[in-house]
Every structure is written in structure tokens, then in C-alpha cells.
N, C-alpha and C positions, 0 to 999 in steps of 0.2 A: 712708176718705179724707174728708178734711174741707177746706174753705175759710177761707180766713179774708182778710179785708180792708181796707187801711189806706188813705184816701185815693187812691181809684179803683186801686188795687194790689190784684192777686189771687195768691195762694200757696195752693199745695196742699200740704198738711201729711201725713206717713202713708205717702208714695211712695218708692220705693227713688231712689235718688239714680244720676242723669245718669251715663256712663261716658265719658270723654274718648279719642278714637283717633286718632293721628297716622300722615302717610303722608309721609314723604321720598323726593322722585324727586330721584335724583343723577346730573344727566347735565354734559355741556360742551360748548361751542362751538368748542372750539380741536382742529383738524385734526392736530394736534400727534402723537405716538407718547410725548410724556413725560406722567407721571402727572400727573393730574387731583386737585385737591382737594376736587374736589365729594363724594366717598362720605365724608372724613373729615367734613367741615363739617354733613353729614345726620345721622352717628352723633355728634356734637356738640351738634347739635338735638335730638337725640330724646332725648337721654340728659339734659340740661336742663330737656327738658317732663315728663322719667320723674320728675323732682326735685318734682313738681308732681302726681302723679297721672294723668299723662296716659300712654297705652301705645301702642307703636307698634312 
């Protein structure tokens, strides 16, 4: 592992790189009995941030 410094900036050089984890809660407010579009709109999200490396 190494340091390396630029102008009060410190980076470590040599380390495996950060792992990004997503967590969608898909719930609703409406009392209702008709379908909710909160579970689409989460696998919407997730699937956007998967575009990006993030896993969820």
C-alpha cells in the first residue's frame, strides 16, 4: 500500500476498490387493495444503479 499526496489530498494506491450495495424498500401509504407501484419503481432503481456497478 502506498500513499501518495496532492495538495492536502491523500489516496491509497494498491487497495482493492470499494463495492457499491443497494437496498430498495418498496412499500405504500395507500390503504387501497389496488396495486402499488412501489416494487416496479425499486426494480427500476436498482436495475439503473446495476448500469453503474452498484448491486443490490
Amino acid at each position: 500500500m502506498k500513499r501518495v499526496g496532492s495538495r492536502g489530498r491523500m489516496a491509497i494506491t494498491g487497495t482493492t476498490p470499494l463495492r457499491a450495495v443497494a437496498l430498495a424498500l418498496a412499500c405504500t401509504l395507500s390503504p387501497s387493495s389496488a396495486a402499488s407501484s412501489s416494487p416496479l419503481l425499486a426494480e427500476q432503481t436498482i436495475a439503473a444503479l446495476a448500469e453503474h456497478g452498484v448491486t443490490g
